[in-house]
N, CA and C atoms as a LAMMPS dump frame, in Angstrom:
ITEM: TIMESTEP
0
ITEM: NUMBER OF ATOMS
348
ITEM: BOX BOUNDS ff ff ff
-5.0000000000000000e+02 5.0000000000000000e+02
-5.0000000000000000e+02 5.0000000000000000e+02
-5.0000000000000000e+02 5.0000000000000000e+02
ITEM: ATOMS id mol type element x y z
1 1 1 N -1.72 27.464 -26.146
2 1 2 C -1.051 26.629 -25.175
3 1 3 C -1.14 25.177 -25.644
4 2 1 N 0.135 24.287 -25.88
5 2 2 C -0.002 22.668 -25.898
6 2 3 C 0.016 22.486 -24.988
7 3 1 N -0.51 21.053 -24.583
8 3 2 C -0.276 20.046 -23.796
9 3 3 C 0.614 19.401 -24.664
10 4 1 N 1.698 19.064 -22.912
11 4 2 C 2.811 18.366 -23.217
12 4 3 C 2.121 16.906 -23.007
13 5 1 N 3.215 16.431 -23.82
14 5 2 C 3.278 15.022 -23.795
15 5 3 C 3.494 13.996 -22.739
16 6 1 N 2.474 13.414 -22.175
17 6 2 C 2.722 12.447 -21.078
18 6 3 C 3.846 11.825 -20.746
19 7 1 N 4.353 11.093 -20.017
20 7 2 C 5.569 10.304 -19.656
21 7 3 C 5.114 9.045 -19.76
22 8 1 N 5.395 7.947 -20.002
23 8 2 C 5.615 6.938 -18.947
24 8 3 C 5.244 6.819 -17.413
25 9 1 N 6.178 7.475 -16.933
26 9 2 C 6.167 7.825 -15.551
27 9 3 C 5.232 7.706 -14.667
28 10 1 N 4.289 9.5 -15.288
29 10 2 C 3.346 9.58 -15.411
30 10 3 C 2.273 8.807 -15.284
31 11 1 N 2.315 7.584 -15.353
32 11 2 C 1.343 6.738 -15.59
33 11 3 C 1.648 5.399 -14.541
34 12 1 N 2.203 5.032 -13.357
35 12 2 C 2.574 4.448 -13.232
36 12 3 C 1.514 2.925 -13.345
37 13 1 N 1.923 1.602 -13.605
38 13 2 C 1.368 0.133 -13.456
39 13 3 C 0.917 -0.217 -12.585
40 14 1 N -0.431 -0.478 -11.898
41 14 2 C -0.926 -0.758 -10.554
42 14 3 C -1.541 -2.05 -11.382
43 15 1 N -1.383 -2.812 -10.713
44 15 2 C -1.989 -4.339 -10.603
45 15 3 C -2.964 -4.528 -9.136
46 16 1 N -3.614 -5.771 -9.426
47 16 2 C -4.278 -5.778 -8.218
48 16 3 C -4.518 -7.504 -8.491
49 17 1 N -3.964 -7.92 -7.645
50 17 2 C -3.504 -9.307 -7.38
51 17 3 C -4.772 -10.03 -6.301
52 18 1 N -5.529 -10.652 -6.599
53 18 2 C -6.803 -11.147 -5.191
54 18 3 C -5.823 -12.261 -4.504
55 19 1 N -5.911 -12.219 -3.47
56 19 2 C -5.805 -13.277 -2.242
57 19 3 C -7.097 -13.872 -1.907
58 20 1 N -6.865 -15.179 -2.022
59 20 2 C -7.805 -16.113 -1.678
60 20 3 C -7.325 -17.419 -0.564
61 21 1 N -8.576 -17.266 0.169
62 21 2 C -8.501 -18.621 1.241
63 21 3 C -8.283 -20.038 0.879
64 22 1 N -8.492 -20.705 1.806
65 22 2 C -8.763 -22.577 1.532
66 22 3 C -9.859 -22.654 0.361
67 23 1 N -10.897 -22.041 0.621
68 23 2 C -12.01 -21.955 0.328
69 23 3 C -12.227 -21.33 -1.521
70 24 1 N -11.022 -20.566 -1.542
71 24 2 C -10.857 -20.239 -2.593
72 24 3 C -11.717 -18.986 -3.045
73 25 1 N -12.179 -18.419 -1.56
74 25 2 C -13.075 -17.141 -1.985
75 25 3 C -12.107 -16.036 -1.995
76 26 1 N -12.373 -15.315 -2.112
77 26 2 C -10.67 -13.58 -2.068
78 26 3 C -11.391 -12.919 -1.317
79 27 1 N -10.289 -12.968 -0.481
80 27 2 C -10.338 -12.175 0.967
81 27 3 C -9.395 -11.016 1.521
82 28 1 N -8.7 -10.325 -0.137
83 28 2 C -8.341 -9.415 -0.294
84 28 3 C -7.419 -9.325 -1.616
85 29 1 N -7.212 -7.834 -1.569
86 29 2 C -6.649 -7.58 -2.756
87 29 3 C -5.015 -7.223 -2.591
88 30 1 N -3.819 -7.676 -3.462
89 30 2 C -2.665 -7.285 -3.425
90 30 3 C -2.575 -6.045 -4.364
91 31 1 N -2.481 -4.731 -3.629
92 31 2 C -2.033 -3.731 -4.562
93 31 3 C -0.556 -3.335 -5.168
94 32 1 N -0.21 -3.451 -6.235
95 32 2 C 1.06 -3.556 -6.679
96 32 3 C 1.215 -2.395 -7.612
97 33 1 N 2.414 -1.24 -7.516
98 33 2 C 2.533 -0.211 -7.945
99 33 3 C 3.906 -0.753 -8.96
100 34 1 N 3.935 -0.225 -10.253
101 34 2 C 5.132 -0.605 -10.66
102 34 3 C 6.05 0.795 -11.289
103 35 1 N 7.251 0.481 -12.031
104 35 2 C 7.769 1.715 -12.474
105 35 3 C 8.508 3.126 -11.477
106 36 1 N 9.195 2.387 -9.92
107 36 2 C 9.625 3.057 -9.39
108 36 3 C 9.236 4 -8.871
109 37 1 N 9.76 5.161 -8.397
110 37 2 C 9.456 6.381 -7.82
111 37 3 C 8.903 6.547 -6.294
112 38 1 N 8.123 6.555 -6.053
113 38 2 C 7.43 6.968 -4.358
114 38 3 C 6.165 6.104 -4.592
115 39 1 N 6.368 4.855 -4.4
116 39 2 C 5.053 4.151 -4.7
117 39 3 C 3.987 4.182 -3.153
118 40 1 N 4.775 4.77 -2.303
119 40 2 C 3.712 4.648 -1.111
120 40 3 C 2.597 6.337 -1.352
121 41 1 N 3.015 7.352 -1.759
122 41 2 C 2.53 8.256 -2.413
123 41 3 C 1.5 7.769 -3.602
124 42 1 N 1.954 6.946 -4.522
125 42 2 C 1.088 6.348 -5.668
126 42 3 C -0.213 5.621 -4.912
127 43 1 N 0.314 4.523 -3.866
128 43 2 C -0.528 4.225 -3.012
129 43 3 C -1.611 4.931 -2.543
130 44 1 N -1.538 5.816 -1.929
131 44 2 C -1.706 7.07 -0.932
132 44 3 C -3.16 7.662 -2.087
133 45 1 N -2.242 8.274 -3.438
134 45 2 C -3.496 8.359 -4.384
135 45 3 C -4.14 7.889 -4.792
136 46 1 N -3.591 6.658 -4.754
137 46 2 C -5.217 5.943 -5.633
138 46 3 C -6.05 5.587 -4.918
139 47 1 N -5.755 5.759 -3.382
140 47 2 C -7.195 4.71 -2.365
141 47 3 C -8.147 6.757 -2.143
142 48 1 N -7.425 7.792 -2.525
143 48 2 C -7.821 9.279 -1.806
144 48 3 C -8.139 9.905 -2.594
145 49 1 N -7.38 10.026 -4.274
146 49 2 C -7.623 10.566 -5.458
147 49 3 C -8.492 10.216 -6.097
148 50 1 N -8.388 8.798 -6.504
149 50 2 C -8.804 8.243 -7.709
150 50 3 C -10.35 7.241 -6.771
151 51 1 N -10.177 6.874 -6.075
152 51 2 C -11.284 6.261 -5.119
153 51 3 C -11.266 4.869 -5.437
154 52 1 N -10.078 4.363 -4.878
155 52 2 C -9.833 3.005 -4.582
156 52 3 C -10.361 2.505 -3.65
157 53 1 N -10.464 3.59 -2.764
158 53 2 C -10.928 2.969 -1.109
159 53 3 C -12.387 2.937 -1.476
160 54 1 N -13.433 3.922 -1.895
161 54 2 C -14.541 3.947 -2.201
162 54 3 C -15.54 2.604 -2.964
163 55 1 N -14.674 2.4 -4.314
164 55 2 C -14.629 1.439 -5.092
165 55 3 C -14.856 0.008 -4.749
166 56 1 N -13.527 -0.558 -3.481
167 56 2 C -13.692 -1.53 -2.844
168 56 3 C -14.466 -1.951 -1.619
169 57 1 N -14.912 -0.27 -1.402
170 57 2 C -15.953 -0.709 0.294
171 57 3 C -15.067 -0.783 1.078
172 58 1 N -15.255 -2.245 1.599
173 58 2 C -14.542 -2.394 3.084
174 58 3 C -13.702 -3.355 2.844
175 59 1 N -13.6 -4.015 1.55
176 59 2 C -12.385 -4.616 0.984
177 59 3 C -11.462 -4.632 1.115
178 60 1 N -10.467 -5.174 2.172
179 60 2 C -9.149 -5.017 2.179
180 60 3 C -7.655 -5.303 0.855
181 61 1 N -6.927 -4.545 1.441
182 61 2 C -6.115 -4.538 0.315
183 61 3 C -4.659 -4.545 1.168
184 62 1 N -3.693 -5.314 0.552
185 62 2 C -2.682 -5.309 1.004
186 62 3 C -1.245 -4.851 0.593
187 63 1 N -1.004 -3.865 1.276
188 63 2 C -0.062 -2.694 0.239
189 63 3 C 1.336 -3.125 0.716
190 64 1 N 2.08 -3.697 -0.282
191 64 2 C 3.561 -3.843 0.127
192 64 3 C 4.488 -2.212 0.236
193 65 1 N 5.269 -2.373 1.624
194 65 2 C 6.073 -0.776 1.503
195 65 3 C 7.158 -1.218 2.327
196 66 1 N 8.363 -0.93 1.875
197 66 2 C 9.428 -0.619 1.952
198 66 3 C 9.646 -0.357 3.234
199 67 1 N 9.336 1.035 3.441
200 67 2 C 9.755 1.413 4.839
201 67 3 C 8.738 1.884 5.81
202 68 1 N 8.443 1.608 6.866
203 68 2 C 7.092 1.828 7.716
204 68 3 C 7.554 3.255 8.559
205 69 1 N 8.944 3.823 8.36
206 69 2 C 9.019 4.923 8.507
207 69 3 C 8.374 6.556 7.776
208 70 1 N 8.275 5.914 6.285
209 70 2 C 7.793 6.467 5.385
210 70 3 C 6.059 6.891 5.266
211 71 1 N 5.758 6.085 5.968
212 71 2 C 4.059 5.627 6.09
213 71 3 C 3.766 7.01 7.028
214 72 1 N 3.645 8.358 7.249
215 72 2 C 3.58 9.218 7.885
216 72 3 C 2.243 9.43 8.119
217 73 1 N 1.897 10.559 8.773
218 73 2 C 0.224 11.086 9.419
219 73 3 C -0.627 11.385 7.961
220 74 1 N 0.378 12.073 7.318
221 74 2 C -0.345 12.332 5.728
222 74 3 C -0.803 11.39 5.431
223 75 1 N -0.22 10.109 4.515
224 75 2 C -0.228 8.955 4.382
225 75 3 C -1.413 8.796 4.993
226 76 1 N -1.491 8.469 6.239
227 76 2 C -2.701 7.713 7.058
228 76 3 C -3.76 7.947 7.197
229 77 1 N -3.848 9.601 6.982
230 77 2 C -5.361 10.023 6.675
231 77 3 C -5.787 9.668 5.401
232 78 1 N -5.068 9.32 4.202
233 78 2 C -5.367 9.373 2.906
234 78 3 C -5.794 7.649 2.984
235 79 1 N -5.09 6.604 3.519
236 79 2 C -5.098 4.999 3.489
237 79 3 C -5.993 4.564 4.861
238 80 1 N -7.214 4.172 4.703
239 80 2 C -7.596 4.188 5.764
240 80 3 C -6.982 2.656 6.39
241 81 1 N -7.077 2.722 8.084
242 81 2 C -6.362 1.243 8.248
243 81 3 C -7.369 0.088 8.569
244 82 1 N -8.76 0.439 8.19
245 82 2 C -9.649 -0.369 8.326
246 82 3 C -9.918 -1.235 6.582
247 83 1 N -9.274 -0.622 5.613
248 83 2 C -9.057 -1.639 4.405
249 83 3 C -7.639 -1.577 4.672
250 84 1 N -6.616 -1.244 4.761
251 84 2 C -5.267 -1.952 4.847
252 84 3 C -4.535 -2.54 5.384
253 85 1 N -3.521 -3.609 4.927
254 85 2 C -3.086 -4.467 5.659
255 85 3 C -1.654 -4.255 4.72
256 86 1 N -0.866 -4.043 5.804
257 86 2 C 0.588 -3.443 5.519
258 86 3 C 1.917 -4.69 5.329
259 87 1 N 1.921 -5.022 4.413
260 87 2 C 3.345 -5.975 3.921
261 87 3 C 4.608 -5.299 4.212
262 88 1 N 5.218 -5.386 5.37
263 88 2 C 6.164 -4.845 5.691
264 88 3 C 7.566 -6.02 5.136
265 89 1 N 8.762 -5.733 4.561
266 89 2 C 9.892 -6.693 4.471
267 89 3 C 10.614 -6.19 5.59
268 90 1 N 11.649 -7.787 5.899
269 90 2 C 11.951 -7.524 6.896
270 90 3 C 13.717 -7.061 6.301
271 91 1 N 14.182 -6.222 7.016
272 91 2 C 15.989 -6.014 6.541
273 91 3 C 16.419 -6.447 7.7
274 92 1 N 17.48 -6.897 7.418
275 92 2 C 19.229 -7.231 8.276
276 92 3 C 19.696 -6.313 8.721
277 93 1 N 19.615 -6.059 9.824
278 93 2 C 20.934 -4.953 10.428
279 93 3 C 19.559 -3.857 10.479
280 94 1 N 18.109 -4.05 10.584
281 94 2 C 17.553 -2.79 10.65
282 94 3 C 15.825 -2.872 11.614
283 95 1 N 15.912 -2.292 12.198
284 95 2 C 14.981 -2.278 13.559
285 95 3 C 13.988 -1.462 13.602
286 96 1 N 12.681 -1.988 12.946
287 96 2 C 11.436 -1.184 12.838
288 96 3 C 10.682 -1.158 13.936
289 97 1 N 10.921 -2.236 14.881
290 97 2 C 10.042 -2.449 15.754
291 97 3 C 8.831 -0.911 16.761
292 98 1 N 9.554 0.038 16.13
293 98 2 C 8.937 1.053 16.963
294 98 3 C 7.979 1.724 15.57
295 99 1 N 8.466 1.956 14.679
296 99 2 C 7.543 2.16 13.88
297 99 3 C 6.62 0.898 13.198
298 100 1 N 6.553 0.002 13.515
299 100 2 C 5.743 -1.205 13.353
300 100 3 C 4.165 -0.986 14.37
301 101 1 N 5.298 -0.475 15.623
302 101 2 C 4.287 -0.32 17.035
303 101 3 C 3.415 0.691 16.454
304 102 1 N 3.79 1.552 15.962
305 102 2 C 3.142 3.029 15.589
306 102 3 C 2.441 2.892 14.729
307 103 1 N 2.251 2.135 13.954
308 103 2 C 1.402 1.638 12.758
309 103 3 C 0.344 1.076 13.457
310 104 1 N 0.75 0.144 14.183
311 104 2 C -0.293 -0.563 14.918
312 104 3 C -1.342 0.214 15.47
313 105 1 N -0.466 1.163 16.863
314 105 2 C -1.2 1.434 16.983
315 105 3 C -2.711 2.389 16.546
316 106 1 N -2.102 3.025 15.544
317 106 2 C -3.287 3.448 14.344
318 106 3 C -4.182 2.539 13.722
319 107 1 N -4.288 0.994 13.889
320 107 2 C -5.142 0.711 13.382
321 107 3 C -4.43 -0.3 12.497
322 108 1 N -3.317 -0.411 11.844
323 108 2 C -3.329 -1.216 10.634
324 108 3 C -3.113 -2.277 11.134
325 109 1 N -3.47 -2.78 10.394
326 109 2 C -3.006 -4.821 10.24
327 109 3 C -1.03 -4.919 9.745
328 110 1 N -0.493 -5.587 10.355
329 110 2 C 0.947 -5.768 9.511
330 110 3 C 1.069 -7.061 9.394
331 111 1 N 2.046 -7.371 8.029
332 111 2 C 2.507 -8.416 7.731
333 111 3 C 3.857 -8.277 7.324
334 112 1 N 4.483 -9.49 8.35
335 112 2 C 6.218 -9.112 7.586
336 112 3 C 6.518 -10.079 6.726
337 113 1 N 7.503 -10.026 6.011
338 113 2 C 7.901 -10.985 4.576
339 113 3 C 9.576 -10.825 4.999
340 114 1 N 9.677 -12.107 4.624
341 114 2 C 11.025 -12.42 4.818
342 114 3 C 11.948 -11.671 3.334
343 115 1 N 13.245 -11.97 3.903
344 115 2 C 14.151 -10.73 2.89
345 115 3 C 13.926 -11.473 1.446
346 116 1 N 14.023 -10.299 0.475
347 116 2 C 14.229 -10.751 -1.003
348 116 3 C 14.816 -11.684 -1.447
């Protein structure tokens, strides 16, 4: 039997960007997935798989996602919402406000960002 040959893909680019205060201490981490695909899934594994969440303690981290519809029960058991703090963008013509609520009320922190 070979092993096939990895992808690219496969591998996706996670960065981890610190946020820092006035003070200039970091008071959290920006997690950044690169290379497309289902990055809230990529997310999802590295704080449950790989032990991101473990790693950082109680370190918060702030996961940019797309759609807060996407963020499901799966998802939430895997991301705990006591390290995350959710970068939500905001769209035109599109109304999260109920799944924003629903996030909330589980626990997470949100942050919205104005459009691209």
């Amino acid at each position: 039997m070979t092993a096939s040959t990895p992808k690219p893909d496969d591998f996706p680019v996670v960065t981890l960007q610190p946020v820092a205060d006035a003070k200039h201490c970091w008071v959290a981490l920006t997690v950044g997935i690169g290379g497309g695909g289902d990055t809230l899934a990529a997310m999802a594994s590295l704080f449950s798989d790989l032990g991101l969440g473990e790693a950082l303690a109680s370190f918060p981290c702030i996961l940019p996602i797309d759609d807060p519809a996407g963020f499901d029960a799966a998802t939430a058991e895997r991301i705990p919402a006591s390290q995350a703090i959710l970068l939500c963008r905001w769209h035109s013509g599109r109304d999260d406000s109920a799944e924003l609520s629903r996030l909330r009320k589980l626990g997470y922190r949100i942050v919205l960002a104005g459009p691209a």
